[in-house]
C-alpha positions as CSV (number, residue, x, y, z in Angstrom):
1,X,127.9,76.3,56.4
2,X,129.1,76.4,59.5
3,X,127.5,79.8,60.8
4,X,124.1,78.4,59.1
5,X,124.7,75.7,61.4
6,X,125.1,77.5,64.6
7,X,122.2,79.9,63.9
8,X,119.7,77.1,63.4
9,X,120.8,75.3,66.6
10,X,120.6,78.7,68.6
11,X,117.0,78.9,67.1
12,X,116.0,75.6,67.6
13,X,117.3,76.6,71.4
14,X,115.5,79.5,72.0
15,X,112.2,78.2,70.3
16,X,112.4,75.3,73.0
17,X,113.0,77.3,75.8
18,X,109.9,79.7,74.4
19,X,107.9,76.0,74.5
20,X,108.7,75.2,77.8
21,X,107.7,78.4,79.4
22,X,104.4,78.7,77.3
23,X,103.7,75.3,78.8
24,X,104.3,76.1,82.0
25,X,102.2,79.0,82.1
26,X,99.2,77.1,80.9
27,X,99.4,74.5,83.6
28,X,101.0,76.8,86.4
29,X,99.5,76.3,90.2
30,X,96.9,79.3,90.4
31,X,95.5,80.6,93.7
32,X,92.8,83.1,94.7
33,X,92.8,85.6,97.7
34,X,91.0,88.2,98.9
35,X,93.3,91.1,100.0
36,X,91.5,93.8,102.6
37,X,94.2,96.0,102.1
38,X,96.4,98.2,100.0
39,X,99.8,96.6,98.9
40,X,102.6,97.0,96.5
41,X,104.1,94.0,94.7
42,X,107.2,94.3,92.9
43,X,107.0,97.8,91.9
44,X,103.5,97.4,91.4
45,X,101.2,99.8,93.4
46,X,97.7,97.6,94.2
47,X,94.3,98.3,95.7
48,X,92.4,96.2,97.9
49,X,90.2,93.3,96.4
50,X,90.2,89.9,95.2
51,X,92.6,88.4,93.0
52,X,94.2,85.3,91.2
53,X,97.7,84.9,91.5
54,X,99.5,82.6,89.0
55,X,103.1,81.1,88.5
56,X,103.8,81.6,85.1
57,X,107.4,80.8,84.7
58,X,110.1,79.7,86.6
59,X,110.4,83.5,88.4
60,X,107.2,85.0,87.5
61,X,103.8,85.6,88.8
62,X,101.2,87.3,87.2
63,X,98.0,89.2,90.0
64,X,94.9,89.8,87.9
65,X,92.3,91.6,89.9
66,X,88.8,89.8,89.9
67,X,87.3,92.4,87.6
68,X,90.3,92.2,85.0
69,X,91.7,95.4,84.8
70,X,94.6,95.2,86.7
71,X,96.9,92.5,85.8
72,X,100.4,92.9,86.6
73,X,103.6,90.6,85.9
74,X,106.2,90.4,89.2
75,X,109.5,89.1,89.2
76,X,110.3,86.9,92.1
77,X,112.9,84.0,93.0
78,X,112.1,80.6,94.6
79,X,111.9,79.9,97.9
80,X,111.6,77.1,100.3
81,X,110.1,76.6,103.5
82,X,110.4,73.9,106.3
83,X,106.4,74.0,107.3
84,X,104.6,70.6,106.6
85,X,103.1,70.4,103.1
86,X,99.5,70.5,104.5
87,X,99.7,74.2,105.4
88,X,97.3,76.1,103.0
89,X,97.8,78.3,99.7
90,X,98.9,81.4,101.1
91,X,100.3,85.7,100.4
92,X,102.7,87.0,102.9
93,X,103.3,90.5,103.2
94,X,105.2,92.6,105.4
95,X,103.8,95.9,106.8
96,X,106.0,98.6,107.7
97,X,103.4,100.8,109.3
98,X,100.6,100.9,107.2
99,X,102.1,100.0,104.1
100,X,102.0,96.3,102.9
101,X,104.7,94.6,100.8
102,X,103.5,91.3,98.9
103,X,106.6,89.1,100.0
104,X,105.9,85.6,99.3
105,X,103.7,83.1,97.4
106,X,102.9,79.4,98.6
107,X,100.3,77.7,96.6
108,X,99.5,74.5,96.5
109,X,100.0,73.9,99.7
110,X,103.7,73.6,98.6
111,X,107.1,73.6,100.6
112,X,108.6,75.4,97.0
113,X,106.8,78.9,97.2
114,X,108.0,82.0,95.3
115,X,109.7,85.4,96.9
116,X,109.2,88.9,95.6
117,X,112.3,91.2,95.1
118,X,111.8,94.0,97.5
119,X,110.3,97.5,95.5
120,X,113.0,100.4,96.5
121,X,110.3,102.3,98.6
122,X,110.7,98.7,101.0
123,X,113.9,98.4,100.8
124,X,114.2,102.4,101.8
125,X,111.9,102.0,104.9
126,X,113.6,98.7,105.8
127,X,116.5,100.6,106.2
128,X,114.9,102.8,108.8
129,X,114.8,101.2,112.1
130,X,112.9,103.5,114.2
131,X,109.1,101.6,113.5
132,X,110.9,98.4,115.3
133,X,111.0,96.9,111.7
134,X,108.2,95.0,109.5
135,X,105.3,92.7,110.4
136,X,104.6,89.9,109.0
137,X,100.8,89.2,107.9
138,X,99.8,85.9,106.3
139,X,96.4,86.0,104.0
140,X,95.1,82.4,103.3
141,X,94.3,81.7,99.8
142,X,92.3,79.4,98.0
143,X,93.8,77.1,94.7
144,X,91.5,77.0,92.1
């Protein structure tokens, strides 16, 4: 009786937590942005092009190209920034060279924005020094 119990309370748990996230990624803060250049996001390699960006869950983004074909989920954590609220939707990146690393996400003109886990070929060429370190390019979005 007891271990019925327990596994009914675990599944009536997990179906919540399944709820909540659905929810959220119906109603999560969607941006779109144009990107001139090559990137890699997560461990994601990406051409150049136009897509939406979307906060699915708590830690996750999904990046669909405009055309659809390319839609990739990315892992990130939350971050927080001090800039007033009225500064626009925007991707930042860091270039090492000519490699660009999606970094962060702001939309909605937020102070709460989302940071990307850095891919192992960053971190590797973070680690060497003699380039005088990244760059860090900001692309403004649009919400839509």
């Amino acid at each position: 009786m007891r271990k019925t119990y327990l596994k009914t309370i675990a599944i009536l748990g997990l179906f919540f937590m399944l709820a909540a996230g659905s929810a959220n990624a119906q109603t999560g803060s969607m941006i779109e942005v144009k990107v001139p250049f090559d990137f890699t996001a997560g461990n994601a390699n990406l051409k150049a092009g136009s897509y939406t960006v979307r906060h699915v869950s708590r830690n996750t983004l999904l990046l669909r190209s405009a055309d659809g074909k390319t839609s990739k989920m990315i892992s990130a954590s939350m971050a927080t920034s001090q800039i007033r609220r009225d500064t626009p939707e925007r991707l930042v990146f860091q270039r090492y060279g000519n490699q660009y690393f999606l970094n962060e996400v702001w939309a909605n003109s937020a102070t709460d924005g989302l940071q990307l886990w850095p891919s192992k070929a960053e971190s590797r060429l973070a680690k060497n020094k003699t380039d005088g370190g990244p760059q860090r390019v900001e692309i403004i979005a649009r919400a839509k």
